[in-house]
PyMOL commands that place a pseudoatom at each C-alpha (Angstrom):
pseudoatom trace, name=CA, resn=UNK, resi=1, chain=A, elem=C, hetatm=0, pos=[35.196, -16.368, 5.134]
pseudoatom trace, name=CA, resn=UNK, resi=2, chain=A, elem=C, hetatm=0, pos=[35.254, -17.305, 1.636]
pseudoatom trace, name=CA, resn=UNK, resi=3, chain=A, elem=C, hetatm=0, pos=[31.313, -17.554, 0.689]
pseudoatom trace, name=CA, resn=UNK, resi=4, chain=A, elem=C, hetatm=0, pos=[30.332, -16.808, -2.443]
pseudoatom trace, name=CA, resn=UNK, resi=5, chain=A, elem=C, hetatm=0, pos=[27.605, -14.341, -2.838]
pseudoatom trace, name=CA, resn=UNK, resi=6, chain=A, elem=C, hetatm=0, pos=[24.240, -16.259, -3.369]
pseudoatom trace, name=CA, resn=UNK, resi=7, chain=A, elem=C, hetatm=0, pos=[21.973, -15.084, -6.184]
pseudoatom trace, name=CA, resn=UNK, resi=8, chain=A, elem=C, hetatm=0, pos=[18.461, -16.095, -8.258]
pseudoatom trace, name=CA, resn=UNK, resi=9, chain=A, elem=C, hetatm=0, pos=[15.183, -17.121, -7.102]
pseudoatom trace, name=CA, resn=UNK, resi=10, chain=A, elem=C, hetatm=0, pos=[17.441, -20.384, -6.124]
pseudoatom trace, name=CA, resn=UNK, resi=11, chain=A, elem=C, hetatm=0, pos=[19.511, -18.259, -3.614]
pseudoatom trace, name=CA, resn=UNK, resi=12, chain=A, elem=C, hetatm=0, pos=[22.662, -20.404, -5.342]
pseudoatom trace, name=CA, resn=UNK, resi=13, chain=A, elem=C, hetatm=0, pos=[26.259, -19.349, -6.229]
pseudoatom trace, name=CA, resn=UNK, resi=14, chain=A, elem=C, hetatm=0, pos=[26.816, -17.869, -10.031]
pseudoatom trace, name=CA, resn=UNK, resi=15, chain=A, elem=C, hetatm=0, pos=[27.574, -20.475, -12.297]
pseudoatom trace, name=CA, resn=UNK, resi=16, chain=A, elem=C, hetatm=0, pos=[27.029, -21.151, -16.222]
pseudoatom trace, name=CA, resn=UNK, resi=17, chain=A, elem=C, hetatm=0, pos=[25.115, -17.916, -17.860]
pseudoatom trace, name=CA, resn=UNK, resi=18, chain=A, elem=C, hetatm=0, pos=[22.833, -15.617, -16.518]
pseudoatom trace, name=CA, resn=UNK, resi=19, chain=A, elem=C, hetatm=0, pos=[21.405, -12.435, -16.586]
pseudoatom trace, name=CA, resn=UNK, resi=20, chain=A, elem=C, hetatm=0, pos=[20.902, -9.104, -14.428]
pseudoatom trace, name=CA, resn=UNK, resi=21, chain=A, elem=C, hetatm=0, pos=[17.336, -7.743, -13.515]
pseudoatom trace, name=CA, resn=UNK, resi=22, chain=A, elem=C, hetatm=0, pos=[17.551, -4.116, -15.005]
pseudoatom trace, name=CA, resn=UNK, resi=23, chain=A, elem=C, hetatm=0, pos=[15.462, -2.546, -11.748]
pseudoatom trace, name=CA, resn=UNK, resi=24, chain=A, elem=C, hetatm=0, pos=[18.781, -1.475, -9.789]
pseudoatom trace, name=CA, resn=UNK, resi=25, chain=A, elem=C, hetatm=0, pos=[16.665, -2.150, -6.275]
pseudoatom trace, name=CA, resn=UNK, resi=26, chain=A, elem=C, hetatm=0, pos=[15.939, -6.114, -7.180]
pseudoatom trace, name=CA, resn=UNK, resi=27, chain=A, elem=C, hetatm=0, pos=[17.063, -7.881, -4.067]
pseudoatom trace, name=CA, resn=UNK, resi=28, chain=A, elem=C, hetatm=0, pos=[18.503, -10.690, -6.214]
pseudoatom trace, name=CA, resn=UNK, resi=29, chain=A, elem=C, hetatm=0, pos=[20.160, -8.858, -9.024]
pseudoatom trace, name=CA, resn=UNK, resi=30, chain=A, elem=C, hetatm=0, pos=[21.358, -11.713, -11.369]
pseudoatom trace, name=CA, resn=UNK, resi=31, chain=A, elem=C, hetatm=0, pos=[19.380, -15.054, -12.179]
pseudoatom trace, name=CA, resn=UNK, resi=32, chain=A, elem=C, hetatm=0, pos=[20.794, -18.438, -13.526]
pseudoatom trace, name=CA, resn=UNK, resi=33, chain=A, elem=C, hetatm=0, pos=[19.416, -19.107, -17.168]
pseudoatom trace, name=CA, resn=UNK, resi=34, chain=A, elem=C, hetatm=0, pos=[17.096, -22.205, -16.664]
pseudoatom trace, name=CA, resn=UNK, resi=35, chain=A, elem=C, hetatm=0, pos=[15.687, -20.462, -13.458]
pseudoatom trace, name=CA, resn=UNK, resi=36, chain=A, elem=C, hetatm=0, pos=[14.139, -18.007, -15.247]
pseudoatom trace, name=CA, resn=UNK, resi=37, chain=A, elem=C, hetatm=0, pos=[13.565, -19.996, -18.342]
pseudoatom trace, name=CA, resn=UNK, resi=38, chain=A, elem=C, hetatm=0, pos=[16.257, -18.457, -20.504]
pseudoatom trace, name=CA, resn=UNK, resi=39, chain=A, elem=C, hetatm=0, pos=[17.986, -20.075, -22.925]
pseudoatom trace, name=CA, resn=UNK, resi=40, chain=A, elem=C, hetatm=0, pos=[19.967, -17.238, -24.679]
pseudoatom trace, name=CA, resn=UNK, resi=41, chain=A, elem=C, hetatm=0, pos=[20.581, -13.477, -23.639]
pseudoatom trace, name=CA, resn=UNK, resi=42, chain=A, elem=C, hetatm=0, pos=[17.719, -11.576, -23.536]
pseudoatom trace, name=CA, resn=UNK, resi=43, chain=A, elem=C, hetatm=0, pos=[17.530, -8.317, -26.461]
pseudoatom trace, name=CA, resn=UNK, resi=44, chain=A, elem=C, hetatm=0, pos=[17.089, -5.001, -24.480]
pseudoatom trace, name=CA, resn=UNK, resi=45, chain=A, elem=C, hetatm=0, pos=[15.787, -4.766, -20.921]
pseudoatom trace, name=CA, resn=UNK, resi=46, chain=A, elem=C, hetatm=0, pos=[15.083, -7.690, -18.929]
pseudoatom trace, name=CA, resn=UNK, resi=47, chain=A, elem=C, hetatm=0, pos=[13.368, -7.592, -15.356]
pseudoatom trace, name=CA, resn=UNK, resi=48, chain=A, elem=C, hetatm=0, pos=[12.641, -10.813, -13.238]
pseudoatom trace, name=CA, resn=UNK, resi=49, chain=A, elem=C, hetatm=0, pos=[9.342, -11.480, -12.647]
pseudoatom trace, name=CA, resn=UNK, resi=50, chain=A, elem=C, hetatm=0, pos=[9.217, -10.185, -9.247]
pseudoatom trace, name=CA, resn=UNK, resi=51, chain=A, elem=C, hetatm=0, pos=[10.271, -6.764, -10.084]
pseudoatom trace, name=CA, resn=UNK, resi=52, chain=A, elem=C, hetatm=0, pos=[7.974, -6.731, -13.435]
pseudoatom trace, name=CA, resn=UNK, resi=53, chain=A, elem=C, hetatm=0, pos=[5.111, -7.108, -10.951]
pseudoatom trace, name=CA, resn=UNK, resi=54, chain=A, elem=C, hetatm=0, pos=[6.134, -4.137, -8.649]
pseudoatom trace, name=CA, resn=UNK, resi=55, chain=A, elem=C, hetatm=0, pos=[6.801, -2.077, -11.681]
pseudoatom trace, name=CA, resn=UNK, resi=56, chain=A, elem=C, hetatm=0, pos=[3.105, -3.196, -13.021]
pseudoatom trace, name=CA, resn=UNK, resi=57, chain=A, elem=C, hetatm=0, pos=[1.933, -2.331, -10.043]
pseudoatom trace, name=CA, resn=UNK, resi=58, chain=A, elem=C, hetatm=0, pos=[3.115, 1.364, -9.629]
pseudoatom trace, name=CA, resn=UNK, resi=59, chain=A, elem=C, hetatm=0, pos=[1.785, 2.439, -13.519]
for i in range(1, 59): cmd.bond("trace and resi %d" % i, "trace and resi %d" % (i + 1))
show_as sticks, trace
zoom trace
């Protein structure tokens, strides 16, 4: 069908750099720089916001 796989909080096609949520269950998996507010790759592990609060919450 020829769709590109949407990712992000923006549910958009990959384009221009972004990064991978290190939780291997996050339902969006990679995020678009400026939607996270990235502006260079981030050093060590990097989880979106969404899965930072699940993790939170389970400690």
């Amino acid at each position: 069908n020829g769709e590109e796989p949407l990712y992000c909080l923006c549910r958009q096609v990959s384009y221009g750099d972004m990064v991978a949520c290190d939780n291997d269950e996050c339902p969006y998996e990679w995020f678009h720089y400026e939607c996270v507010g990235l502006t260079e790759p981030p050093k060590g592990t990097w989880y979106c916001a969404e899965c930072l609060s699940k993790i939170k919450k389970q400690r």
